[in-house]
C-alpha positions in Angstrom: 16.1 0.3 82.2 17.9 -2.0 79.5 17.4 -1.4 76.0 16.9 -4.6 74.2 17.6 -4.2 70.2 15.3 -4.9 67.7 15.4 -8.6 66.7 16.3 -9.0 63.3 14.4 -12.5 62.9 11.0 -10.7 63.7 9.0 -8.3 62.1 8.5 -5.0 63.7 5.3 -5.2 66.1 2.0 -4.7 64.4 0.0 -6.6 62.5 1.9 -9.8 61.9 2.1 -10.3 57.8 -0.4 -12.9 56.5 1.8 -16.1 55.3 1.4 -16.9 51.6 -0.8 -20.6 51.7 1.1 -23.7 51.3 -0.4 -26.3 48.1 0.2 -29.2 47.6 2.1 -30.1 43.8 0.6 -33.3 41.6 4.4 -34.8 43.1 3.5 -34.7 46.4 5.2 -31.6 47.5 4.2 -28.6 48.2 4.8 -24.5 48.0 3.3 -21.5 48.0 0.6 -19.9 45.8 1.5 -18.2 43.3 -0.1 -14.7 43.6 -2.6 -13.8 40.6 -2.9 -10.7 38.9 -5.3 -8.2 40.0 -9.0 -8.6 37.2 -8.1 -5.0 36.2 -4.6 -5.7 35.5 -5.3 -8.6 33.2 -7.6 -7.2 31.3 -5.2 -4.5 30.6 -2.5 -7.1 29.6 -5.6 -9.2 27.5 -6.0 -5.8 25.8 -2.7 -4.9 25.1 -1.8 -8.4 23.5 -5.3 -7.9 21.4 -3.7 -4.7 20.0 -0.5 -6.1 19.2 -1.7 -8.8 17.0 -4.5 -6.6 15.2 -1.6 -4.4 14.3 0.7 -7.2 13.3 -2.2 -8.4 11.3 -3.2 -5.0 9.4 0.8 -5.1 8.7 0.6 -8.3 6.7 -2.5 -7.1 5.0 -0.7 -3.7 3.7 2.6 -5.3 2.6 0.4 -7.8 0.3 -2.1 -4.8 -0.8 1.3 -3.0 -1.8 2.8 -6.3 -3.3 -0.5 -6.4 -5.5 -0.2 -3.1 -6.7 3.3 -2.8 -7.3 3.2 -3.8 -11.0 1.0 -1.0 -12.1 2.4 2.9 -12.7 0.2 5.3 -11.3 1.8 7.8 -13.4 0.4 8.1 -17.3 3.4 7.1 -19.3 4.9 9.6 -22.3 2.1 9.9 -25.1 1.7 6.3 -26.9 0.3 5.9 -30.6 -0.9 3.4 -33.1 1.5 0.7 -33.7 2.3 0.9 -29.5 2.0 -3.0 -27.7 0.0 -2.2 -24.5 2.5 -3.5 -21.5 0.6 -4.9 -18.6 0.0 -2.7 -15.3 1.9 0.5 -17.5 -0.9 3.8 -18.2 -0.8 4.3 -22.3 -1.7 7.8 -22.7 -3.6 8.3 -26.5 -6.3 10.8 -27.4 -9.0 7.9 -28.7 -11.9 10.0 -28.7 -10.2 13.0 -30.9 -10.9 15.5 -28.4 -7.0 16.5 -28.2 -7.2 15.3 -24.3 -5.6 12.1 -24.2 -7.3 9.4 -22.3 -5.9 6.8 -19.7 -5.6 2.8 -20.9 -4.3 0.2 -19.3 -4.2 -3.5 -19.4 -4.2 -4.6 -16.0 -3.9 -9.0 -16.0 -4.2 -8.5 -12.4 -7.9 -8.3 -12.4 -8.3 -9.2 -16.2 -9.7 -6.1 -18.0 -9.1 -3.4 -20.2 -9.6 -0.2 -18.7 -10.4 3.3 -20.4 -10.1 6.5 -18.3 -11.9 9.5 -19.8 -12.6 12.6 -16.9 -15.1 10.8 -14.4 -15.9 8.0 -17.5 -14.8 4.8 -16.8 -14.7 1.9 -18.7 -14.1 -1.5 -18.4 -14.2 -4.8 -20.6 -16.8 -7.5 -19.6 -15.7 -9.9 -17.3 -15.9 -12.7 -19.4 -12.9 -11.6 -21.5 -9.4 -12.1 -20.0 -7.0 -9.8 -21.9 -3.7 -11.9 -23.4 -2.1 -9.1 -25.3 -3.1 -5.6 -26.8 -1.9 -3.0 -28.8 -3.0 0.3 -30.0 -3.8 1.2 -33.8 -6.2 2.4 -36.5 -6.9 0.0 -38.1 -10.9 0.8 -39.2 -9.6 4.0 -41.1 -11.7 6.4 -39.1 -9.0 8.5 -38.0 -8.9 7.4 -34.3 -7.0 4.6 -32.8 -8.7 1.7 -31.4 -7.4 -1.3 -28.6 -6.8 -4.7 -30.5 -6.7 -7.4 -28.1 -6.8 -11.2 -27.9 -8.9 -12.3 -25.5 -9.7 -15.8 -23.6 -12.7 -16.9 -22.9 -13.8 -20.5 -21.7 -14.8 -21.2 -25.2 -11.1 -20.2 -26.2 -9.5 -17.4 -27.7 -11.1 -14.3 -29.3 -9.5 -10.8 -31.0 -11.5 -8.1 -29.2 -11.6 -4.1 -30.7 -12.2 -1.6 -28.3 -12.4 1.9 -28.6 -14.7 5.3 -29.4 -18.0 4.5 -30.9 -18.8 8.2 -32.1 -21.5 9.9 -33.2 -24.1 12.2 -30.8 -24.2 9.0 -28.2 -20.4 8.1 -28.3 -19.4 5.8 -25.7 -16.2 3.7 -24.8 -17.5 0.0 -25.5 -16.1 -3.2 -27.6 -16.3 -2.5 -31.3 -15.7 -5.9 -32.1 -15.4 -9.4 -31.1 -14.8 -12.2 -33.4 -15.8 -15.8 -32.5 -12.9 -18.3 -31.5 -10.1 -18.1 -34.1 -8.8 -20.6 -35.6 -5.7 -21.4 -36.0 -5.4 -20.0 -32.7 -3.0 -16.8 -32.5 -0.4 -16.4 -29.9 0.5 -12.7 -30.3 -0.5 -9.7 -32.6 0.8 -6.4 -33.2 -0.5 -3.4 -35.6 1.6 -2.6 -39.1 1.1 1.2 -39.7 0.6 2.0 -43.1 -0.3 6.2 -43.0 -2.4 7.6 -45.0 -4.3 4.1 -45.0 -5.7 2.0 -42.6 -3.4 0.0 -40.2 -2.8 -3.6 -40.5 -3.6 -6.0 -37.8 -0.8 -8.6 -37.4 -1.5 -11.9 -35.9 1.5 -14.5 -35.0 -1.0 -17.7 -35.5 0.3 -21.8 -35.3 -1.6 -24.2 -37.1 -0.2 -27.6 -37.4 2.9 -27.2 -35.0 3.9 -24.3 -36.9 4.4 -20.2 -36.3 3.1 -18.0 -39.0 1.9 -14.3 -39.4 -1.2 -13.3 -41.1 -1.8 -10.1 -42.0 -5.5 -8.4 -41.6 -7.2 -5.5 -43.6 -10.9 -4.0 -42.3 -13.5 -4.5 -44.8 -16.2 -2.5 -42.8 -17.3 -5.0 -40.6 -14.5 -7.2 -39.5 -11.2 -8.3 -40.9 -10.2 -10.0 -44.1 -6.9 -12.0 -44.3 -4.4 -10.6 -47.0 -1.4 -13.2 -46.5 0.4 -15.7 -44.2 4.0 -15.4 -43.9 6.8 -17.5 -41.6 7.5 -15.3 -38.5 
């Protein structure tokens, strides 16, 4: 008996392999099929692609929420008091209620608003009112400090008071605001003059020129004392 060795240009016997079909390419020639993925397998990749580019996506959206929030301090700053310019997206800490617990305020230009944090009370200007610049100060004499404010509006520019309304029903609400003012004032600050009332401050131009115009409270708005050059 002779013993013939395998060929090594065949398969082993059995079932012959099934050749890959021939197609024919748009340029006339022609190759095999490419094999396509099993439906379970695609899906699998479809779903793995889906999950990539929900979590790229929820990325983008964090980094901007934290870009957004990155100019205001979540933690109160030291104890402010009258006289104190209100910097935007920094906590002022000041007792404006006279409860000895001071109370959270912060001008936030992000979403144009004062904001006053008392406990669980919240307050927050009216949406019409886009804050320019505030400070802190009493200057109404009643012994508690209020927030002096310019404010825009589409009408122009208003000074806005806000602060503790007192009394059995006190509330957190705007004190004061003036009509447009005229000539139109670019910044303010508060003068403090203990034991009296504080002195509101406006830097005004009128006429293409800088001035500052001091304020007193006559019991129901402000009164101008005198206009000096800044």
């Amino acid at each position: 008996m002779v013993f013939r060795p395998q060929s090594k240009t065949t398969e082993p016997a059995g079932r012959p392999r099934r050749p890959d079909p021939i197609v024919a390419l748009p340029d006339g020639r022609s190759g095999r099929r490419l094999k396509r993925e099993p439906p379970l397998r695609r899906f699998s990749i479809a779903i793995r692609g889906a999950t990539a580019a929900f979590l790229a996506a929820a990325a983008l959206v964090f980094m901007a929420l934290a870009s957004s929030f990155a100019g205001c301090s979540s933690e109160p700053s030291p104890a402010a008091k009258s006289g104190d310019v209100l910097q935007p997206g920094v906590v002022a800490s000041i007792d404006l209620d006279g409860d000895a617990a001071p109370e959270a305020v912060i001008l936030d230009k992000a979403v144009h608003s004062i904001t006053i944090t008392d406990g669980s009370t919240i307050y927050r200007s009216r949406e019409k009112w886009s804050p320019v610049a505030a400070c802190l100060g009493d200057t109404d004499g009643n012994g508690l400090p209020e927030i002096l404010a310019l404010l825009d509006a589409a009408d122009g520019r208003h000074l806005g008071m806000f602060g503790y309304s007192g009394g059995d029903a006190g509330e957190y609400r705007e004190l004061l605001v003036t009509g447009v003012l005229q000539p139109r004032p670019l910044a303010l600050r508060v003068e403090v003059r203990p034991p009296s009332a504080n002195l509101l401050v406006l830097t005004e131009e009128a006429a293409g020129e800088k001035r500052e115009t001091s304020y007193r409270w006559n019991g129901f708005g402000f009164t101008a004392l005198s206009a000096t050059a800044p």
